[in-house]
N, C-alpha and C positions, 0 to 999 in steps of 0.2 A: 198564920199563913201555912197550910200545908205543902208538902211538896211535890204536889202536882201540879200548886198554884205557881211556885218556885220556877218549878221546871217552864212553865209557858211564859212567866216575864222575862227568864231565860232566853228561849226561843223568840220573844219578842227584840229582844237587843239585838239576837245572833242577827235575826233579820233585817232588821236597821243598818248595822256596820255592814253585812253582806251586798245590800241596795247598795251603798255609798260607791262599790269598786267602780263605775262608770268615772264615776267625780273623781274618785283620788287617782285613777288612772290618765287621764284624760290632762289634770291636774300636773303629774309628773311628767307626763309624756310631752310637754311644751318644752322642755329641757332637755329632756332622756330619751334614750333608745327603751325598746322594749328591754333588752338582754341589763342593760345599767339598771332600769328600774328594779327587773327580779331581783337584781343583784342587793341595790342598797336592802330593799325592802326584807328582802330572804334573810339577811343580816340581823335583822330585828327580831323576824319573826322563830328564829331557830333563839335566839337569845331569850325571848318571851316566853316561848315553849317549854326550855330547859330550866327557867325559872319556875313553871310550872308546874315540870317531873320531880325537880327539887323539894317543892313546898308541897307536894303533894308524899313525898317520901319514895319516890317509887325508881332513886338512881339504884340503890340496892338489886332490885329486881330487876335492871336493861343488863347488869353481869349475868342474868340466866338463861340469857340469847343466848343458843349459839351462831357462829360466825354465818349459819345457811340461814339461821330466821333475818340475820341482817342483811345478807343479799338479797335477799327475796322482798324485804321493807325498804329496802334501797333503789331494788329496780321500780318499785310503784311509786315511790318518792320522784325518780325521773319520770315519771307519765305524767302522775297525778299535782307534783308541786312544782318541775320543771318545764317539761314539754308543752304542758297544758295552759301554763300563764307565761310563758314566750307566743303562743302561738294567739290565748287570749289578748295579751297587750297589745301584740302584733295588730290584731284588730281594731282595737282602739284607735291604735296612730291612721289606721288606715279606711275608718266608716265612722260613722257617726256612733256614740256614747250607748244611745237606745237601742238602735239595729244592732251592735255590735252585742252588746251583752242578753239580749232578748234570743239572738241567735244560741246564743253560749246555752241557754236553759233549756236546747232541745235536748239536752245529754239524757232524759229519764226515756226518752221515744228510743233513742239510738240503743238504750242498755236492753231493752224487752227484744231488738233485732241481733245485738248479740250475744244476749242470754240463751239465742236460741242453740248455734252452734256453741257455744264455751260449756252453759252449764245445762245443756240438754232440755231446756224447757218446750214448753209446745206456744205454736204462735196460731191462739185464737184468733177465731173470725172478729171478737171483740176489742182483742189488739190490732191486728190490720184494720180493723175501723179505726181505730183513735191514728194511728200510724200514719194513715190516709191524711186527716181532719189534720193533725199538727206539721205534716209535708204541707197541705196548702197555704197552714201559716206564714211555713217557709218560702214558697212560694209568694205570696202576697210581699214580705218584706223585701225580700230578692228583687223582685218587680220594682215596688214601690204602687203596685198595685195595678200595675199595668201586667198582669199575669199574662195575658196573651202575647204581650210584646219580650224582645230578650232584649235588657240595657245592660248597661257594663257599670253604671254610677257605682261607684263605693264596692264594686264587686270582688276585687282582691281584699278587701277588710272582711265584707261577709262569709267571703270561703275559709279567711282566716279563723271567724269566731267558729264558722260549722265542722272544721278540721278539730281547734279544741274544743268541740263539744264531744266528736267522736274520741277525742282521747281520752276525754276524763269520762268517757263512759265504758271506756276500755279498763281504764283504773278501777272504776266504780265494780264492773264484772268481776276483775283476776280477786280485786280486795275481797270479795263473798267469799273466798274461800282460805281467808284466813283469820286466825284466831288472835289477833294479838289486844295489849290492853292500848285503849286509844291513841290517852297522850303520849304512850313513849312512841306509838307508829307515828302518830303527825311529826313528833320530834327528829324520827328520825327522817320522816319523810323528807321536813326542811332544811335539814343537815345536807343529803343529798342532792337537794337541789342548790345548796349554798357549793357544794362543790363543784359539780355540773357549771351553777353561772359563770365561777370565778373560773373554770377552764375555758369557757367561751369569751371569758372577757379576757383572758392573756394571749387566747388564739388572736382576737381582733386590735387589741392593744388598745382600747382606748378608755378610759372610766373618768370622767369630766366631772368636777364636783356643782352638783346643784347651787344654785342659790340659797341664801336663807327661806327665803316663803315657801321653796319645793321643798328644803329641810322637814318643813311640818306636815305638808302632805305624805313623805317617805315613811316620813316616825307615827303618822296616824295609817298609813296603808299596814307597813309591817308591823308595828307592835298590838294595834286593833283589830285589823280586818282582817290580816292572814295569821294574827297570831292569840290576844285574847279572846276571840269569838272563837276559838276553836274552846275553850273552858264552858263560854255558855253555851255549847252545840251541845258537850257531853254531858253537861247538868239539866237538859230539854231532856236527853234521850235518858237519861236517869229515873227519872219518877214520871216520864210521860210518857202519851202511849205511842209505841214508835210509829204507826201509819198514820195518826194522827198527824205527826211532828213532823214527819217527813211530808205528808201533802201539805202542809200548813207554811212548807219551806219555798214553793212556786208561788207564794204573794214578793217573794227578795226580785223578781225584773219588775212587777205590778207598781211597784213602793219605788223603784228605783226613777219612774216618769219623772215625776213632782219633783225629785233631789237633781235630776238631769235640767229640767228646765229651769231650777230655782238660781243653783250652782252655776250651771256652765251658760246661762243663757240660751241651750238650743235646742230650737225647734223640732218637736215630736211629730213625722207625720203620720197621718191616722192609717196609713198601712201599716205602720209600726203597731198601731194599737189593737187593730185590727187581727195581724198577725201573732200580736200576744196571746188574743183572748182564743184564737184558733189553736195553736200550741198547749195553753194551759188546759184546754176543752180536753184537748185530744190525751193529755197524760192525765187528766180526773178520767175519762172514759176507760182508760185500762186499770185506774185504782178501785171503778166501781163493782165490779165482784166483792171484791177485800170487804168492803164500804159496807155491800149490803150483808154479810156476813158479821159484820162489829157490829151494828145495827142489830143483828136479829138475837148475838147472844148478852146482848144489855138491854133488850126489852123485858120489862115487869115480868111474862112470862117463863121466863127462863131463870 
């Protein structure tokens, strides 16, 4: 097996555990608040992590930070590991499983609107297209398909998921401009968010222990989905090609339907689906320059 092949069975698990957050969220949330769920979960996933920097050798080299690369890893650790799945969960409790994380995957549309000002990019007529085309996604789910009419159904969950969508595409921008090795950044990312919870959970005062059955959705959210798919994300982007990997990454809401309707029993409506395929259209449409560029320097010619 070479390791290109490596890399994409890789990239096939990340995307599997990735689909599932509807279900383990959804899952915990019958019990938990959002802020308790990051909390137990974070708890794992920083333990999972640091198990990882271990066996990987690389505690040695988190002493060659200095104190400014940690605050800098610290503050996008509060975007991108806290803010962003408080405000994700938050959605959950508050919309349906499907709308709620379908919305969450607008974050690659929201990065091209602010890559504009952050890292001075130009915003082609080709990305206002696709911009357009994935707003009406947004649109359609918002709706429920009734785009002409304004309802209110599920609308505090869906602002919720498009609120973390622009965070973590906020994360997604500041992170371009830094240089760090992955897993000690996710490490410390969920460290910081491990801190972050546990202040908001002594501000509130309350942390209720789960039942046993929510026990193993915590222990499979934290130690799998937030914590070893972070190994198979970096062994995909290893030996694979990274546009490749990365658009290959918008089939994680596609994959998540089937786990939503199998799991939780509920019903998908086809604005939802609808919505998807307009979203996912509209971010292939701004990857298609890249697209036909890879394409033209791996034909025989070349």
């Amino acid at each position: 097996m070479t390791p290109r092949t490596r890399s994409y069975i890789s990239l096939a698990v990340c995307i599997l555990l990735w689909a599932s957050i509807p279900v383990a969220s959804k899952k915990i949330l019958a019990e938990l608040n959002n802020l308790q769920m990051l909390f137990y979960s974070t708890v794992f996933s920083a333990f999972a992590l640091g198990a990882l920097v271990a066996g990987q050798g690389k505690v040695s080299s988190m002493a060659r930070y200095s104190l400014r690369d940690y605050a800098h890893l610290s503050g996008l650790g509060f975007l991108g590991a806290f803010l962003y799945y408080v405000l994700l969960y938050g959605a959950f409790a508050n919309t349906t499983a499907a709308e709620g994380f379908i919305l969450a995957y607008t974050w690659p549309i929201l990065v091209s609107l602010l890559a504009v000002p952050l890292l001075g990019q130009e915003l082609t007529p080709v990305r206002l297209i696709a911009i357009a085309i994935s707003f009406g996604g947004v649109v359609m789910i918002v709706s429920r398909g009734r785009m002409l009419e304004f309802q209110t159904e599920n609308l505090a969950g869906n602002l919720l998921a498009l609120s973390g969508a622009l965070v973590f595409a906020l994360f997604s921008v500041l992170g371009k401009r830094s240089n760090y090795d992955f897993t000690i950044a996710a490490l410390v990312y969920f460290c910081s968010a491990l801190v972050c919870a546990f202040t908001a959970i002594a501000i509130v005062g309350e942390l209720p222990l789960p039942s046993l059955s929510i026990w193993g959705w915590v222990l499979y959210n934290g130690l799998l989905v937030n914590g070893v798919s972070y190994l198979f994300w970096f062994k995909a982007l290893e030996h694979g090609d990274t546009f490749i990997v990365s658009n290959l990454l918008y089939l994680t809401p596609v994959l998540s339907l089937p786990l939503v309707k199998v799991f939780l029993n509920e019903s998908v409506h086809m604005s939802a689906v609808t919505g998807l395929v307009l979203i996912v259209a509209g971010i292939l449409l701004q990857s298609w320059p890249k697209l036909a560029v890879l394409t033209r320097s791996r034909s025989p010619g070349n």
